[in-house]
Each structure stands twice: as C-alpha cells, then as structure tokens.
Backbone as CSV, one residue per row, in Angstrom:
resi,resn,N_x,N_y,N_z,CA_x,CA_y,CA_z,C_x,C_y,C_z
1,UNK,72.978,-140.314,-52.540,73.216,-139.937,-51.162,73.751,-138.515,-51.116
2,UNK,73.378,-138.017,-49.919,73.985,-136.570,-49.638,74.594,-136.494,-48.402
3,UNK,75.801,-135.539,-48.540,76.576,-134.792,-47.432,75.765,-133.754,-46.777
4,UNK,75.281,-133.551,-45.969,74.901,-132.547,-44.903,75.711,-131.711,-44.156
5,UNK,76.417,-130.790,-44.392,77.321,-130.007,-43.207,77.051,-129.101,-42.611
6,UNK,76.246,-128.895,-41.697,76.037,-128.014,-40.819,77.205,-127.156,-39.974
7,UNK,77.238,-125.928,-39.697,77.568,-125.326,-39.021,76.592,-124.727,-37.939
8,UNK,76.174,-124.905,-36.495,75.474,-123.822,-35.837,76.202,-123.433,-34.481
9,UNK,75.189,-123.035,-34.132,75.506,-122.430,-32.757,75.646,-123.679,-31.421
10,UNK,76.608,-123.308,-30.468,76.517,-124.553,-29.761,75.425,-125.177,-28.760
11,UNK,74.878,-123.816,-28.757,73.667,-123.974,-27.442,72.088,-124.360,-28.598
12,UNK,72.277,-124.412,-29.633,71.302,-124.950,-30.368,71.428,-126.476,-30.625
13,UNK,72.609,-127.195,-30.515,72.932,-128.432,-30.405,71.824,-129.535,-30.354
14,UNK,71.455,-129.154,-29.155,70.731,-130.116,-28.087,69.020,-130.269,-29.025
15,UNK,68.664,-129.058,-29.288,67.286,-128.533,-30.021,67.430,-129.702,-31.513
16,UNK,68.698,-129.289,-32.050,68.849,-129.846,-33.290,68.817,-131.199,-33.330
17,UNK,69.737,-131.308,-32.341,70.102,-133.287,-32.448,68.532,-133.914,-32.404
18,UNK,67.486,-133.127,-31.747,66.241,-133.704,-31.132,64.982,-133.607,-32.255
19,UNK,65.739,-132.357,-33.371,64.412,-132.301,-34.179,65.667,-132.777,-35.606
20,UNK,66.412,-133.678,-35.519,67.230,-134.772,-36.870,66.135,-136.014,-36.189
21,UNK,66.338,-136.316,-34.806,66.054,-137.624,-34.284,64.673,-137.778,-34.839
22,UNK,63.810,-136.902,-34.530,62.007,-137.024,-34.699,61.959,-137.518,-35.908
23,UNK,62.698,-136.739,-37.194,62.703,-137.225,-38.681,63.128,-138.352,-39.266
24,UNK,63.711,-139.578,-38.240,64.078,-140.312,-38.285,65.979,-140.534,-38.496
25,UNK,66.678,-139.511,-37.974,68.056,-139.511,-38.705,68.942,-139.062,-37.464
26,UNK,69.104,-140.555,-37.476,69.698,-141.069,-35.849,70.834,-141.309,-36.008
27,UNK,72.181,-140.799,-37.182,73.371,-140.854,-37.209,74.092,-140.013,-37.458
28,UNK,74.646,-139.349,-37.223,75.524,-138.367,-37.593,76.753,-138.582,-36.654
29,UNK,78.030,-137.535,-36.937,78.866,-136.855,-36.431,79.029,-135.591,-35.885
30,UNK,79.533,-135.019,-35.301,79.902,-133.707,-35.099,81.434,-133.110,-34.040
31,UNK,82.106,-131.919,-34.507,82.752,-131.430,-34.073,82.585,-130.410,-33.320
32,UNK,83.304,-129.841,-32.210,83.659,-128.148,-31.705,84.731,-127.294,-32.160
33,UNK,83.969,-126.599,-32.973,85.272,-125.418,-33.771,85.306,-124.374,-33.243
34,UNK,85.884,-123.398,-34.107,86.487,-122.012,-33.660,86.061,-121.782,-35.409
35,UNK,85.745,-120.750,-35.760,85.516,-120.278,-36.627,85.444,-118.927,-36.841
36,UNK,85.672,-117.798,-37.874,85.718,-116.496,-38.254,84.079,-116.302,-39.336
37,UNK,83.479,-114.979,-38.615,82.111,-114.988,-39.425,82.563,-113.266,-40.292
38,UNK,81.568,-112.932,-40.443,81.843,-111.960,-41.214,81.361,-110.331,-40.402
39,UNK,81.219,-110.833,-39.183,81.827,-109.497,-38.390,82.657,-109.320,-37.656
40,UNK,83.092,-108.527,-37.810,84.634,-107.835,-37.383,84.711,-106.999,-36.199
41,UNK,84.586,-107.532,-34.938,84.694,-107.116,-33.742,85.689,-107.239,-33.401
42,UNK,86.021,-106.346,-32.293,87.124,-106.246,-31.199,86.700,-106.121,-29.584
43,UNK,87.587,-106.376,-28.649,87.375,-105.556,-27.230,88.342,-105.131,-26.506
44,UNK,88.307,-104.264,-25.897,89.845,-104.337,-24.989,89.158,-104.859,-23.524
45,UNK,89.933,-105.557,-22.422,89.955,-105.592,-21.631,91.159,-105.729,-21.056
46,UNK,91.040,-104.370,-19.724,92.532,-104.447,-18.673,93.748,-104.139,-19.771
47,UNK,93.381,-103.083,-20.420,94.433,-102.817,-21.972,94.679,-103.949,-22.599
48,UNK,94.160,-105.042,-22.691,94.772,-106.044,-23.417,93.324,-106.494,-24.828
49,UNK,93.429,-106.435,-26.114,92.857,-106.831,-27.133,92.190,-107.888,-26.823
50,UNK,90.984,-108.242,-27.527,90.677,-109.383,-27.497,89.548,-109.616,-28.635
51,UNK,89.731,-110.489,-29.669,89.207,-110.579,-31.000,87.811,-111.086,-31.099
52,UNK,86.809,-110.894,-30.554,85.275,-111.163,-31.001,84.874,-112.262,-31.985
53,UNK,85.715,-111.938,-32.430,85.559,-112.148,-34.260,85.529,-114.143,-34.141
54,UNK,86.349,-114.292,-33.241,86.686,-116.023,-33.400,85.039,-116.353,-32.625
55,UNK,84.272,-117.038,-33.320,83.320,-117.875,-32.857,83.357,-119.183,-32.065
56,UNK,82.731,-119.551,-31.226,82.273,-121.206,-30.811,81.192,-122.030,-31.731
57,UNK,81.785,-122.959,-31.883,80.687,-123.084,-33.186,80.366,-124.835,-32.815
58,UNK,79.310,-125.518,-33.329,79.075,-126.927,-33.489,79.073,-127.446,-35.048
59,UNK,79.845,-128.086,-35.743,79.987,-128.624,-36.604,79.360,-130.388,-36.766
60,UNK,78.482,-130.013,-37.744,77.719,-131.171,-37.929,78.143,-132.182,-39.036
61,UNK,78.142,-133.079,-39.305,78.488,-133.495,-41.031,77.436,-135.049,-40.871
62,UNK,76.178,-135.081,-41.772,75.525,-136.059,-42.074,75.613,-136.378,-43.133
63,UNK,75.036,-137.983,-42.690,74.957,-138.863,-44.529,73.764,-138.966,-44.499
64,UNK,72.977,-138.722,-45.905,71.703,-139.596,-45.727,71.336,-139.781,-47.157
65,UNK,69.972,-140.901,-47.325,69.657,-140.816,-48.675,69.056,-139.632,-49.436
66,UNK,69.093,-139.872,-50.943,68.670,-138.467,-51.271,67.176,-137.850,-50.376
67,UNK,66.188,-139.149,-50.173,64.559,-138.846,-50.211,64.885,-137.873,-48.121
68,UNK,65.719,-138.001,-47.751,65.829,-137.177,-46.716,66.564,-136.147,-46.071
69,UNK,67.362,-135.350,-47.783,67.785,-134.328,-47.777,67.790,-133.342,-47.240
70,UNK,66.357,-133.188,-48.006,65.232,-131.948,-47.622,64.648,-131.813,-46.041
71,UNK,64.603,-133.079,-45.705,63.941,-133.204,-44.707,64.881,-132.929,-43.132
72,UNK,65.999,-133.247,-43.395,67.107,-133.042,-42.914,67.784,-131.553,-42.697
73,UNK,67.512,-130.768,-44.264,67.683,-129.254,-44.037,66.804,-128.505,-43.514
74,UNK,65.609,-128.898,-43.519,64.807,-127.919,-42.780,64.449,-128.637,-41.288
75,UNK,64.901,-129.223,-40.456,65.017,-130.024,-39.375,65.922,-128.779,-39.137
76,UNK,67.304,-129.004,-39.730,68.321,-127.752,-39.036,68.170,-126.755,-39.217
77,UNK,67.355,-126.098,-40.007,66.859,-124.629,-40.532,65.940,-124.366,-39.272
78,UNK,64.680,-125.016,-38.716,63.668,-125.101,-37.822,64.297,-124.837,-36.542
79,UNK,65.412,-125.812,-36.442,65.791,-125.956,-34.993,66.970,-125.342,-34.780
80,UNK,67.915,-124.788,-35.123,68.827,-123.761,-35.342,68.783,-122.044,-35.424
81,UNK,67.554,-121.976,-36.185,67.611,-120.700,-36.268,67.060,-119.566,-34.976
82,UNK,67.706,-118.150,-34.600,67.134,-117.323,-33.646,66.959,-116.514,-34.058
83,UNK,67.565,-115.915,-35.716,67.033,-114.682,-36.265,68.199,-113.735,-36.146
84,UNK,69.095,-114.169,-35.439,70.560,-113.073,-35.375,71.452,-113.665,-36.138
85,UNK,72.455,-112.220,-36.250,73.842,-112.892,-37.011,74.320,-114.098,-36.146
86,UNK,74.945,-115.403,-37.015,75.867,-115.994,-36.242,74.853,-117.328,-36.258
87,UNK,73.916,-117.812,-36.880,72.724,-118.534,-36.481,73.470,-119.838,-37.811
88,UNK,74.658,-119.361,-38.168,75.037,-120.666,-39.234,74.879,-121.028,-40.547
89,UNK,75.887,-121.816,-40.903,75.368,-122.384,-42.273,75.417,-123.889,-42.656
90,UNK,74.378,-124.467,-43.542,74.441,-125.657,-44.224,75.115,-125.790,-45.316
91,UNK,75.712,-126.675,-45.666,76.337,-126.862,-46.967,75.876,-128.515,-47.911
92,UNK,75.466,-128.712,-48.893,74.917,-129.959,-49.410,76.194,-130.369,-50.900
93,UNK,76.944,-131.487,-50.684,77.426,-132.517,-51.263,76.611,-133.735,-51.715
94,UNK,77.548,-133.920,-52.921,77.392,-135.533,-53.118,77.877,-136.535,-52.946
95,UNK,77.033,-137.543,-52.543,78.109,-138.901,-51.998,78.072,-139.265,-53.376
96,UNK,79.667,-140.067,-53.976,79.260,-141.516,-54.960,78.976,-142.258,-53.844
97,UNK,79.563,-142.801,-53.011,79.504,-143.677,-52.712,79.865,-144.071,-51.137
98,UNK,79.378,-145.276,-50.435,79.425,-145.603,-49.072,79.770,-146.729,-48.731
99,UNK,80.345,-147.621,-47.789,80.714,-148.865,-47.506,80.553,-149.383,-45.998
100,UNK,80.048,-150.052,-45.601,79.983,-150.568,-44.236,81.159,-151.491,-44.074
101,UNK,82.102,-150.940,-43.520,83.284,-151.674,-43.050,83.137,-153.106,-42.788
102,UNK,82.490,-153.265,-41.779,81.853,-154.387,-40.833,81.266,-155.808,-41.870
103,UNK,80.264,-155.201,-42.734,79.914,-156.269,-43.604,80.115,-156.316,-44.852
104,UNK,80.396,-155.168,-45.899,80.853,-154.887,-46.551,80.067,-154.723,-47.886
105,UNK,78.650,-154.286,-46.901,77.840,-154.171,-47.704,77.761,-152.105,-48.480
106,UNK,77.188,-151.499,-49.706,77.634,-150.582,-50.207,76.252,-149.951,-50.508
107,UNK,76.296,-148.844,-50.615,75.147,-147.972,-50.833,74.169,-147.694,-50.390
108,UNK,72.627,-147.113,-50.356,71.835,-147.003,-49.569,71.897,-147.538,-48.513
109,UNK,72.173,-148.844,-48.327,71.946,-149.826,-47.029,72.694,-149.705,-46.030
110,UNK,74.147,-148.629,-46.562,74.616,-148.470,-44.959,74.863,-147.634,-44.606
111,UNK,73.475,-146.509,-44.740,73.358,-145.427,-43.786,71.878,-145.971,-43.022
C-alpha cells in the first residue's frame, strides 16, 4: 500500500476530487493549510506589510493499493496542474500496514 500526499491549489480541488473519482478512488481525506513556497514576496498596503509568501493551499493524504499508485499520481498531476509557480507537490510513502476498525479486518481489504 501507498501514502499519497498531495499538496495543490484550492481552486483545483473540485477538478481533482473528479479526475481520483473516474479512476476509481473514492476515499480520501483532506485539509486547508497555509503554507510557505519558495517565493519570497512582499506588499505594502495603507503603509502596512503584508507577506505574499504564506499560501492557501488544499492538502490531500490518500491510501491506496500499490496497482493504483501510479494511477492516482497522474490523476493529480492531470488535474492539478496550470503551468505556474505554486501548482504543488506530491509526496509517495509506504504503508506496512492498515486496519478497519469496524471489522477488524487488515490489509488490502480495507481500503
């Protein structure tokens, strides 16, 4: 099994959730962060600073089996990307292991 962690943009959300669903990968999580990228903006407004730099971001984190890894990263690669800075990143982990609370059944079977 693999960890999926997406980072994108928030207004790509909607695009993404819709091209995981088509591939069959109808579970996930996700958060709304604040995040720092690697440009270094500023602004003033009304003399007062104001830091660019902090992003809005959508934080994703999926489970899936290995055979839909791939299929899974380029789902968010496809449907995420616009070609500008700021368009995100994936990150890929390994699961050992998984448990369905509920029945208490373990591995492949309860994602």
């Amino acid at each position: 099994m693999k960890k999926i962690e997406a980072i994108i943009r928030r207004s790509k959300y909607r695009i993404v959730k819709e091209a995981l669903h088509q591939q069959g990968i109808s579970f996930f999580s996700y958060w709304d962060v604040t995040g720092v990228g690697n440009e270094q903006k500023g602004s003033v407004y009304r003399g007062v600073s104001y830091s660019t730099s902090d992003i809005q971001r959508r934080y994703l984190s999926i489970v899936v089996n290995d055979e839909y890894e791939q299929i899974a990263i380029n789902a968010i690669l496809t449907a995420a990307k616009t070609g500008e800075v700021g368009d995100g990143k994936i990150f890929v982990s390994d699961i050992k292991e998984a448990y369905r609370i509920r029945t208490s059944e373990q591995g492949n079977a309860t994602i």
